[in-house]
N, C-alpha and C positions, 0 to 999 in steps of 0.2 A: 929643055925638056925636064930637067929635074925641077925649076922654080914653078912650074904649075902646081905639080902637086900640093909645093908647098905654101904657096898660096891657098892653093885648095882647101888644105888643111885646116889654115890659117882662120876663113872666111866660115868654117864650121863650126870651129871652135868657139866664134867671137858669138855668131847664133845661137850656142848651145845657152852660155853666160847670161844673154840676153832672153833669152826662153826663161830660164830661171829665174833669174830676174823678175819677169813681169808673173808665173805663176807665184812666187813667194807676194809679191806686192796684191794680187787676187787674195791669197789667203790674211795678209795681213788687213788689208782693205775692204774688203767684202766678207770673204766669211767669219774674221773674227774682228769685225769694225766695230760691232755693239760692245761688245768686250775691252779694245782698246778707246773708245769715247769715255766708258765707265770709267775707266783707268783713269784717263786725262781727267773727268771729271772729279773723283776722289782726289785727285792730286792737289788742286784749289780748293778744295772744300776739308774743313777739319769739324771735329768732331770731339768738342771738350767738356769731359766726367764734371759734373758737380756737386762734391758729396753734400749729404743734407749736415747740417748742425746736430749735434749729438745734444739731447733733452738736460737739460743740471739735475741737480739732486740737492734737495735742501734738506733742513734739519726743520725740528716742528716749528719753530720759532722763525724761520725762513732764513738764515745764514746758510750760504753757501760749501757745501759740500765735494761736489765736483762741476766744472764748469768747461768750459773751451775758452785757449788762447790762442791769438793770431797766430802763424807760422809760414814763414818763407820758404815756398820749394824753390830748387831749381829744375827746372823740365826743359827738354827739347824735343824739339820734330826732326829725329834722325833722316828724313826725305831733303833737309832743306840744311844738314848742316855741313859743313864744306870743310876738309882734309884739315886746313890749319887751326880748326876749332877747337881741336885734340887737346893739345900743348895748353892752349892758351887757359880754356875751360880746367884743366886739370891743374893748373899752375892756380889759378885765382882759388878751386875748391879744396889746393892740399891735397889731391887724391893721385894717384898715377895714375898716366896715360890709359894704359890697361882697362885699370876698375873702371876710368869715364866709359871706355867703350864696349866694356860689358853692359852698362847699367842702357848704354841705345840700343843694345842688341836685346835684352832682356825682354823678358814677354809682355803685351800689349793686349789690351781688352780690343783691339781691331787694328785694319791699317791705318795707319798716319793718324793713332792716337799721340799723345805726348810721354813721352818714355821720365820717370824720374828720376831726374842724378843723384838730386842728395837733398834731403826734404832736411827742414826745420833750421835754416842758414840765419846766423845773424843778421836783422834787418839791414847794418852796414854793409855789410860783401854782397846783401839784395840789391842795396841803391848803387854799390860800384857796377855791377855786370849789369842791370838796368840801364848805366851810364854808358857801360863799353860796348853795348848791344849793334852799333855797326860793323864792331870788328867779334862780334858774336852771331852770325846768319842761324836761327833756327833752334836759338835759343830765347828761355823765357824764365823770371819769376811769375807765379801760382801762388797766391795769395791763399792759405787754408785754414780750416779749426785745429787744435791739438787739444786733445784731453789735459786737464790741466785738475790736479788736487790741490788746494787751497794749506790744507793741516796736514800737506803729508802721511806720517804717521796715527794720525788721533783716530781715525775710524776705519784703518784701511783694511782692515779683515771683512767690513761689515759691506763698504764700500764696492770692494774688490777694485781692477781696473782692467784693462782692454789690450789687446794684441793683432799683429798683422793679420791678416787674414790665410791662409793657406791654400794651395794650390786643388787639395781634398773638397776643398768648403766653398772656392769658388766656383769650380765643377759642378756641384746640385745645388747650390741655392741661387735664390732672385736676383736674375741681373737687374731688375729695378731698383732694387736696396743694396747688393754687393757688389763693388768693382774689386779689379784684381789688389789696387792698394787699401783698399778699405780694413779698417778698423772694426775687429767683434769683440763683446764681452768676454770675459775669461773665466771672472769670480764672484762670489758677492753678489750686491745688486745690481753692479753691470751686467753681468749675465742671463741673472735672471730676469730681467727685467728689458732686456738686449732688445725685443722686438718693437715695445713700444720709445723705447730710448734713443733709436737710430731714426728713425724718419726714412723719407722716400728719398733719391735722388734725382736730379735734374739735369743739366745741360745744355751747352748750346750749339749751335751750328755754323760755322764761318767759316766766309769765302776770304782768300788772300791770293798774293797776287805770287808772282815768281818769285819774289826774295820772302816769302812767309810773310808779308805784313797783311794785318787786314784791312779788306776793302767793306764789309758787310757783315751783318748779323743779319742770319735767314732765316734761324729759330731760334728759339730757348723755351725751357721748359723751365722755370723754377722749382728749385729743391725745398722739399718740405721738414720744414727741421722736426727732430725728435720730440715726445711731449717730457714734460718737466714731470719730478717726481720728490715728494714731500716724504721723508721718514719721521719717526716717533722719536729720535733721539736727542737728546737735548747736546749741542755742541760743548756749552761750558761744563756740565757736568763729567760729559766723556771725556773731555781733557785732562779734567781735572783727578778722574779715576784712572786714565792714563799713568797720571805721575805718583800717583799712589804705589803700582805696582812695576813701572820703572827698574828694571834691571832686575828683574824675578822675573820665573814663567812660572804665568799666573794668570788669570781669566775671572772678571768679576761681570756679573748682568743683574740689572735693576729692574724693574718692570713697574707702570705705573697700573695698580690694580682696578681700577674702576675701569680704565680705557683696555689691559692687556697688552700694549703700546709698551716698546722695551725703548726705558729711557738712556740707558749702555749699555751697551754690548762690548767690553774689551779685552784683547787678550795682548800678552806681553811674552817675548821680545813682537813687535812688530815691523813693518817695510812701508817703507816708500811707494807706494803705486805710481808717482811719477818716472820711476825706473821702467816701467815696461811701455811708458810711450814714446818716451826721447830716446832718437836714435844712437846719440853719443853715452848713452850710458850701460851700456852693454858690459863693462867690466864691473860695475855696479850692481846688475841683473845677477851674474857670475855669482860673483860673491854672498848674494843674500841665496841665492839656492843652494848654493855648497858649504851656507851657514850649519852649523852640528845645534846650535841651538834652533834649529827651526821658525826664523821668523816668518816664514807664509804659514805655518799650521796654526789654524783659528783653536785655540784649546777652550772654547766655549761650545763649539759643534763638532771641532773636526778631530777628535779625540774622545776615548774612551776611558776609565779609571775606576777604581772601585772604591765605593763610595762611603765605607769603614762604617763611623757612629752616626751618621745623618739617616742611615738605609734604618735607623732602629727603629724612627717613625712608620716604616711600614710593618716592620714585622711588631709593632707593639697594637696597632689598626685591626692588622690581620686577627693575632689573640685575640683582641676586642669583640670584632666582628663576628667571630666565632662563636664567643662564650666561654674560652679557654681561662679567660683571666676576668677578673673586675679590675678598675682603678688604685682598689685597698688589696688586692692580692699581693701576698710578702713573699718573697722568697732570702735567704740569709748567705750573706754574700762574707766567705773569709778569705779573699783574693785567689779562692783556685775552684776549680767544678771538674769532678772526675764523672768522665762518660760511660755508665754504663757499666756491660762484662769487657772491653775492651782495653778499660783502665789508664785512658789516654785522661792525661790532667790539661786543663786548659785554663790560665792564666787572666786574672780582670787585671789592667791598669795600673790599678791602685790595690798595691801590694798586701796593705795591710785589712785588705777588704772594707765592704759600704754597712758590713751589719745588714740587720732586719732591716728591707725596705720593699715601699710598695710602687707601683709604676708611677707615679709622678718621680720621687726622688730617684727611680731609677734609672730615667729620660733626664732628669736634673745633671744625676753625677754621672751620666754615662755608664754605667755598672753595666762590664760585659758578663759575670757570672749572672744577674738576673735576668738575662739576654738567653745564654744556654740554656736557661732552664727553660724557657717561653722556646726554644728550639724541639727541646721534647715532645712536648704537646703539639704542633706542628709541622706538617710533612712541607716537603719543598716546593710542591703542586699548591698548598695554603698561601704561602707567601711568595708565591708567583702571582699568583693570583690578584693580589692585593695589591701587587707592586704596578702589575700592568693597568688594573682598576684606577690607580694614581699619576698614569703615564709615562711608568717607566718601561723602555724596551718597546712604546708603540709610535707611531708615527710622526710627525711634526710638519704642519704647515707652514716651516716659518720661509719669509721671502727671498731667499737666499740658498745658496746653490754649497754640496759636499756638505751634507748631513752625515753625519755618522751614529747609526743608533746604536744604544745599549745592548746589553744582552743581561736579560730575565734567565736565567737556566734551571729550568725541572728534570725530572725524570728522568721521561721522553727525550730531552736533547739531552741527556750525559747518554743515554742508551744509543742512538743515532751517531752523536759526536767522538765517544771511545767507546762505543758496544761493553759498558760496563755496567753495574747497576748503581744506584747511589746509594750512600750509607751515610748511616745517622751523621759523622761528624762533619760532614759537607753541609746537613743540615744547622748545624752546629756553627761552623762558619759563614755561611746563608744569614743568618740572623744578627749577627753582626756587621755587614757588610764585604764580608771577606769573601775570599773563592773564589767562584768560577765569575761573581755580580761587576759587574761593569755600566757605567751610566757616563751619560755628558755632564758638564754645570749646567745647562742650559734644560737638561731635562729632569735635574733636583729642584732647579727653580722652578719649574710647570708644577714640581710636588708641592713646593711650597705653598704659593700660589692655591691651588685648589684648596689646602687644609684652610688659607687666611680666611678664600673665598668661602668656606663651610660647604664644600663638596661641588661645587660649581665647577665644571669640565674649563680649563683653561687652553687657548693656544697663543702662545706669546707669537706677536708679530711686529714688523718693523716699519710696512707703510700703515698709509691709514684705512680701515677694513670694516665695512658695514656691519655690522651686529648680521644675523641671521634672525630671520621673522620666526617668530614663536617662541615658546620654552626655551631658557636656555637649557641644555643637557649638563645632570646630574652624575657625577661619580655614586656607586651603588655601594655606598656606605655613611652609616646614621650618622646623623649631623650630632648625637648626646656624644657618642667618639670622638669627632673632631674636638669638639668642647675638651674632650680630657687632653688629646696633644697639645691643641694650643694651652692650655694651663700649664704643662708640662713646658712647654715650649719659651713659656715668662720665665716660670724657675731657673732655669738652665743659665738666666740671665741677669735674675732679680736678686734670685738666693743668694745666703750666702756661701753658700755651698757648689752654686753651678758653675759648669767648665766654662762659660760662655760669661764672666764677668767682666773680663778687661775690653769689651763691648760695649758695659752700658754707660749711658749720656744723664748729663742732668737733665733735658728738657722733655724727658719724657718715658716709657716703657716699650721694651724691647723684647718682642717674643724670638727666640732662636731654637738651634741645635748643632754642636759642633762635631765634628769628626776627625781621627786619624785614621789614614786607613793606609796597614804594612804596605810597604813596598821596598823593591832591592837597593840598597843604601839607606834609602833614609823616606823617612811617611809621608806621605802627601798627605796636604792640612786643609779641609772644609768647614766652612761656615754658612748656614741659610736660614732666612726667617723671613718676620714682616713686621711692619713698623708703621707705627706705632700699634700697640697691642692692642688698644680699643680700637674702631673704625679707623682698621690699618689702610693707608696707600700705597704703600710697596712692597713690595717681595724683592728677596736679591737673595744673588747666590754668591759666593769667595771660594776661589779654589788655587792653590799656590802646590806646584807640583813641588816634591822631595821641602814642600815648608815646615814640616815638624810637625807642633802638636797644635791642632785648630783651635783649640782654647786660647794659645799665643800668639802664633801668626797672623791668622784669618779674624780674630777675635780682633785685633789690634786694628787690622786692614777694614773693619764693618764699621769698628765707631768714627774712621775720620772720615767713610763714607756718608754715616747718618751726621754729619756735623756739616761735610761738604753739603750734602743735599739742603740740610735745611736752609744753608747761606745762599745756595743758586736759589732757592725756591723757583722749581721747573714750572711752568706753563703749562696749564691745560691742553692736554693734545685738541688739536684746531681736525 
């Protein structure tokens, strides 16, 4: 009597098992069949990214600037890779166990995309694991592009170079153009220029079998490589201005005047941009960020400075423009000029003063007392005025990315900026460069430039850029003025008297303007002009921070530039 029941029991139990059973297999079976086929079908079918070829960048002459080199990944299909792959994978990549099985766990543009372990392997340890790929299931070399700089250093402020993509950036933008590994612009003209430089991407489709080999290609799309891109810069000159300024921070731009085409752009200390693509250079990456000399800061755009004796070309324009002064207008210079009822003394250069002289010798010798006097007559709204009319503190089209503009300061912004009002000796230092005035090299050069051009609006640029139909546009001052700085502008370099002598060249004339302009230690030294003085071709600017006194520095750095140039003899921008 007791084993019935327990049979009973028995016989309900095994029913109930089986009930289960066969509901579990309805829902696995029927109601989520479409779902587990899908499965099964993604499980044989793979889905491999193929990024496009990133577009070069030449120089006008067509030497190569930045290009793509092969590079070796290692990838795997974490679905197909089996327990003992761990060791062996991490043993061959030098990596520990760990990191391999982070980098398959790591996030995926889909399922059973290929996950990367360690991109950019020496092609040898590619052909060993290509070799050991039996006792590797689900692993693969990826054959890829790597941004690749040819000159490293020579133009790499202008250049800029490219970085990982980030988790931010793959989120909104085009999964047709960006995968999760994907490479964007950072600086320079990679960046800006980023859209048409990357191209589209492609891929393909394949079926494999249960150990991951393939059976099939079922599609592919081909990747549309990036287009190519031509700059203004001449390579051997940039080099060669390179090493002029070599171990100074210092920043020199040339501009060829007929085209507006900057034939160098450089600034010193410089980096490597092959650091931000290899992945084994991260202590290298390190270290140039946490350089105190700032070798990523472009000191042609991406820095401000105040711009001492060079700024006297505007405010001697401004007088001009006015009526304030003539050409032959003298004022008597005994190395001091007292302002005013305030009785503040302010100090020229040259101690023993310049004597009687009129605005050519005083743009010659630099003469800051005949500078304060042109301050009097004057307000600071005048030579704002004049300054921006010349391009200083306004805009800049040029093709490249972290501009930093100047600052023009009137009135209106000392009132705005410290609720104060301005007084005469700000104006006083206004006129010489000094104070609150701040400019780039690159936007003294635009100054340049427009005085060589006789008033003609310039914008320096670095690809090649169609003229604009119609008139070119005028700066709104008389071209008998410019006539007087550039005369002035010879002096400074002919005379024997000007600050800009150890400048000039035998083979020719050299219109300039030097500058010191104070700063904490020691002056930053400018030099800018155009050359040659009759139907000049170029403008250039020199700017050597804490370099001393631009008559010597800058001066010295312009004629091995006009010596270099003439021996490159650059090419007509194409």
């Amino acid at each position: 009597m007791m084993k019935f029941p327990r049979l009973h029991f028995l016989q309900i139990a095994v029913f109930a098992v089986l009930a289960i059973l066969a509901v579990s297999l309805f829902h696995v079976q029927v109601l989520q069949g479409s779902y587990y086929r899908g499965l099964s079908t993604r499980n044989h079918i793979r889905l491999i990214p193929m990024e496009a070829s990133r577009g070069r960048v030449f120089d006008r002459a067509g030497r190569l600037l930045a290009t793509n080199r092969a590079a070796y990944d290692v990838v795997a299909f974490p679905e197909d890779v089996t327990p003992e792959v761990y060791p062996r994978l991490a043993k061959l990549l030098g990596m520990k166990e760990k990191e391999v099985r982070h980098q398959m766990s790591a996030g995926r543009e889909y399922p059973f995309a290929p996950a990367v372990i360690k991109k950019d392997v020496a092609k040898s340890l590619a052909i060993l694991i290509e070799e050991r790929k039996p006792e590797l299931p689900g692993v693969a070399i990826r054959v890829d592009g790597v941004r690749y700089y040819p000159y490293g250093e020579t133009a790499s402020h202008v250049i800029g170079y490219i970085g990982a993509i980030n988790m931010a950036e793959y989120d909104r933008l085009d999964r047709d153009r960006f995968g999760i590994n994907s490479m964007i612009g950072r600086a320079g003209i990679e960046k800006f220029f980023d859209d048409s430089l990357r191209g589209w991407r492609g891929g393909e489709q394949l079926e494999v079998d249960a150990r991951g080999k393939v059976v099939q290609v079922l599609s592919r799309r081909p990747p549309e490589p990036g287009a190519d891109l031509r700059l203004t810069l001449d390579l051997d000159f940039q080099k060669k201005i390179m090493d002029l300024i070599k171990g100074q921070h210092a920043s020199v731009a040339v501009m060829d005047l007929e085209t507006e085409g900057l034939l160098a752009m450089a600034s010193s200390p410089a980096y490597d941009p092959n650091i931000f693509v290899s992945p084994s250079a991260s202590g290298r990456r390190l270290s140039v960020l946490k350089d105190i000399n700032s070798p990523m800061l472009d000191r042609s755009i991406g820095a401000a400075y105040p711009p001492g004796s060079v700024f006297k070309l505007v405010t001697a324009l401004a007088a001009l423009e006015l009526g304030k002064i003539t050409p032959q207008t003298r004022f008597y210079c005994n190395g001091k000029f007292k302002l005013g009822k305030s009785g503040r003394v302010a100090k020229c250069w040259f101690e023993g003063g310049h004597r009687s002289i009129n605005l050519y010798e005083a743009i010659e010798r630099s003469c800051n007392v005949y500078f304060y006097n042109l301050s009097t007559k004057l307000s600071p709204d005048d030579i704002a005025k004049y300054a921006h009319e010349l391009g200083l503190g306004e805009p800049m089209r040029l093709e490249i990315s972290r501009l930093t503009p100047g600052l023009i300061p009137d009135a209106a912004w000392k009132r705005s900026r410290f609720k104060q009002p301005w007084y005469q000796g700000e104006t006083l230092n206004m006129a010489i460069g000094q104070g609150y005035v701040l400019v780039t090299p690159l936007e003294i050069l635009r100054l340049t430039a427009i005085i060589a051009k006789n008033g003609k609006f310039v914008d320096p640029h670095l690809t090649q850029n169609d003229a604009a139909a119609g008139e070119p546009l005028r700066v709104a001052i008389r071209e008998e003025n410019l006539n007087v700085i550039k005369r002035a502008m010879l002096q400074v370099v002919e005379s024997d008297y000007g600050t800009g002598q150890l400048a000039r060249v035998d083979f020719d004339k050299l219109a300039a303007k030097t500058g010191t302009a104070q700063a904490p230690q020691k002056a930053h030294s400018w030099m800018t002009g155009f050359f040659p003085y009759k139907n000049p071709k170029i403008a250039f600017v020199v700017f050597v921070e804490h370099g001393g006194s631009g008559g010597i520095t800058s001066a010295r750095i312009v004629k091995q530039i006009l010596e270099v140039w003439k021996g490159v003899d650059a090419p007509k921008a194409v």
